[in-house]
N, C-alpha and C positions, 0 to 999 in steps of 0.2 A: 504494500500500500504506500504513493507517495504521501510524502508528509507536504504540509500546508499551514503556511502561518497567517495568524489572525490578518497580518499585513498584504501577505500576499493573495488572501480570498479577495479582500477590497481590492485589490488591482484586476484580480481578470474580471470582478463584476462590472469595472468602471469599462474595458473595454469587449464586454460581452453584449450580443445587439439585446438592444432597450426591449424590444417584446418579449423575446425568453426570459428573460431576468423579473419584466413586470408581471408576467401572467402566475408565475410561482416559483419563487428565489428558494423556497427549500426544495422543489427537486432539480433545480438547474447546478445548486452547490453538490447538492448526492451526486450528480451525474459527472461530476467533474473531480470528486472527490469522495466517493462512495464509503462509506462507515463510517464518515465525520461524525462527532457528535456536535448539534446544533441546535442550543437553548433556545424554545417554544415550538420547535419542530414538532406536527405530528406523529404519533407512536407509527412503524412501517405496521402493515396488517401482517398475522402472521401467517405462515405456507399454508399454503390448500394443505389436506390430508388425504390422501390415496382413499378410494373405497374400502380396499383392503386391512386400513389400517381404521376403519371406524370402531369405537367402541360399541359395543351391542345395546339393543337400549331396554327398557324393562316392558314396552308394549308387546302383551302375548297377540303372538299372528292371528289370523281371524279364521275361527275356524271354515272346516272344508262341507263346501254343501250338500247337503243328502243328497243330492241326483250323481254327484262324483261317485258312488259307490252302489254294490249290485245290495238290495236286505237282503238279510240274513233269516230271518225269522218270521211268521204271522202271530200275532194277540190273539189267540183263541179267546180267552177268557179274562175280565180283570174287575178289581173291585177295588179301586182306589185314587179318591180326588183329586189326588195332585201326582197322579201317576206321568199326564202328560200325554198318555197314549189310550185310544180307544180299542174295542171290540174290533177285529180284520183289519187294524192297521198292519203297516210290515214295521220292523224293526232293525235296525243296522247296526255293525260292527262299531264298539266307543259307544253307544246312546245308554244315556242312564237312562234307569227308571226309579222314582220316588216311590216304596209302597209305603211307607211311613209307619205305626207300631200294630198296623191295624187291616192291611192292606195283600189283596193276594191276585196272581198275574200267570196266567197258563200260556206261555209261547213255544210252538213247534216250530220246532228247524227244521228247513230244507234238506240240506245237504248231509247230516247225518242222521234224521229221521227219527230224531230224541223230541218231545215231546216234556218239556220243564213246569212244575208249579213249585211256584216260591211266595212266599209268606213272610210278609213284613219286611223293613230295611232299604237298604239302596242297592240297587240291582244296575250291574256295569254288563250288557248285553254283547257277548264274543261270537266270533265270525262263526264258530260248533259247538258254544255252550256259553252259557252265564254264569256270575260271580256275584255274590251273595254278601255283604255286609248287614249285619243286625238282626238278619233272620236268614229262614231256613230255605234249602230247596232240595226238592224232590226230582229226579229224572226216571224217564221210561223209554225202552226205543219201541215206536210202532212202526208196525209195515207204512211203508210208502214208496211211490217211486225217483223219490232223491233226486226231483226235478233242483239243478242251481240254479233261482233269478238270473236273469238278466233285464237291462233297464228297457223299456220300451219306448213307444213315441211322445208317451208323456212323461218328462223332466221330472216329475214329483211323482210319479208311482213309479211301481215297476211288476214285472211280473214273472213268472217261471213259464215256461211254453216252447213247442215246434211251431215255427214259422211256416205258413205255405207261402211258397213261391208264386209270381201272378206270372205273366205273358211276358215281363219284362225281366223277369229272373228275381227281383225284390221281393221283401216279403209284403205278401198282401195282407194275411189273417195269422191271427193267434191262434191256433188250433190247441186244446185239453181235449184227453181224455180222462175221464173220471169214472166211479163205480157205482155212484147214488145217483136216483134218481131225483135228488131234487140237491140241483147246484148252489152253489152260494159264487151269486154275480158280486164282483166287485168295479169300481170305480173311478177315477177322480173327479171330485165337483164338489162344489162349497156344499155345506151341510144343511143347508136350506132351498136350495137348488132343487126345483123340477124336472124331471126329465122323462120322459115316452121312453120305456122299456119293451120291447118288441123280442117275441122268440118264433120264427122260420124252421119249418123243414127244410134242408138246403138241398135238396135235391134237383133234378131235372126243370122242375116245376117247382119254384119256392111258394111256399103257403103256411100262413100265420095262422100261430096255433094260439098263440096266448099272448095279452094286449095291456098294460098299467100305466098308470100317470106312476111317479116312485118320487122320493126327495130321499137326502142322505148319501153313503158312499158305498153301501152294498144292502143285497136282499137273498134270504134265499127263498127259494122255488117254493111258490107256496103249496101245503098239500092238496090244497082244493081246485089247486089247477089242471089243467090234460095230463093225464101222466106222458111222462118222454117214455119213449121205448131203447131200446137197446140196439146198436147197429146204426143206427139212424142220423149222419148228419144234421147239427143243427146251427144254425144260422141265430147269435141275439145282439141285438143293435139297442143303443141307447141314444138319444136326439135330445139336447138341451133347447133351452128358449131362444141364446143365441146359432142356434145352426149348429153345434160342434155336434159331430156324429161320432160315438166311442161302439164299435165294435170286437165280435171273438166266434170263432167259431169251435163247437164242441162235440162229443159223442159221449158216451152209455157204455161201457163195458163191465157185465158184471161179477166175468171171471178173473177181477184183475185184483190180487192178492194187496191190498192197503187196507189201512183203518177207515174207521168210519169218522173223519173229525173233519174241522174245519179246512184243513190246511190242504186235504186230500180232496174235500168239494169244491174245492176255488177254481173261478171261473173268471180273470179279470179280461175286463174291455180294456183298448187302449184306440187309440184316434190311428 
């Protein structure tokens, strides 16, 4: 670094041109004399800091949205206020559930065909089982066909199924098989929501067998309706107020070795 004396600053200011010097005399001395110190100068700002080098900060990241991942599980059954989760919701891998001291929650898994009731506490829902603080749980494996979810056309459900392919190789319909005769349709649509629920023979000739106004996010089959048969393609469409049409298509099999519960009737529509 040269050195600079108080005298000589004043000399190259007197013949340094008039505008550099008047627009700002402490960077035109820096620039000419760089790590001078210079009473009532500005502090310099200090270096950027590499990204690399940021410190981490205490904001937890936000979590990841239920459509990011396939459920794990359906709610057959629950009795508890502040559980968060109703009757034929699904449930996904990380999702608490509150049962609180008082509170009890039946969910079958998909994929290993265990069938959970837990009683009371805070229940952390795993991608093949659940985990129990404060109270107790039960497991059972029933027959099923180990259908894994996958997410469908709508972002916030999802559902287990074979795709049929249309004319263009995509899939057209959700196709279930199932063993009861009377399915449990599920949904998505606000819990106050109307919708025309419609069931078809899908055959050569489609023809409407059974016809409901419905609200809510699933029904099952009532008994007083046509019975389904066995074998028989069937075609059920669900039409809300705005136009959105939720279809699936289904059949009857009733040599098909599963339990008789919710998980195994499920029949969901998707758009």
């Amino acid at each position: 670094m040269r050195a600079f004396t108080v005298a000589g600053l004043f000399a190259v200011l007197l013949v340094a041109p008039a505008d550099a010097v008047a627009q700002n005399p402490f960077d035109f001395i820096q620039k000419i004399a760089p790590g001078i110190p210079i009473p009532g100068a500005p502090a310099p700002a200090p270096p950027a800091t590499a990204p690399s080098q940021l410190q981490p900060t205490s904001q937890a990241p936000s979590p990841a949205k239920r459509n990011s991942q396939d459920p794990v599980a359906l709610v057959e059954a629950v009795s508890a206020p502040r559980a968060g989760v109703d009757l034929m919701d699904y449930v996904y891998a990380g999702q608490v559930v509150e049962l609180g001291t008082n509170g009890t929650i039946s969910i079958a898994y998909f994929e290993t065909c265990t069938t959970e009731t837990i009683q009371s506490g805070t229940v952390t829902v795993g991608s093949t089982s659940s985990t129990v603080r404060g109270g107790q749980i039960s497991s059972k494996k029933v027959p099923c066909q180990a259908a894994k979810p996958v997410i469908t056309a709508d972002a916030s459900e999802a559902a287990a199924s074979v795709k049929r392919l249309g004319p263009d190789g995509k899939p057209a319909l959700h196709e279930w098989t199932i063993k009861s005769e009377r399915p449990m349709f599920k949904w998505s649509s606000a819990r106050d929501q109307k919708l025309m629920l419609s069931i078809y023979e899908d055959g050569s000739a489609r023809k409407q067998i059974w016809r409901r106004e419905v609200t809510g996010k699933f029904l099952e089959y009532p008994s007083d309706a046509p019975r389904l048969a066995e074998g028989v393609p069937y075609l059920v469409e669900a039409r809300a107020a705005d136009g959105r049409l939720l279809r699936a298509s289904f059949s009857i099999d009733g040599d098909l070795e599963v339990a008789d519960n919710p998980a195994n009737r499920l029949v969901q529509l998707a758009e």
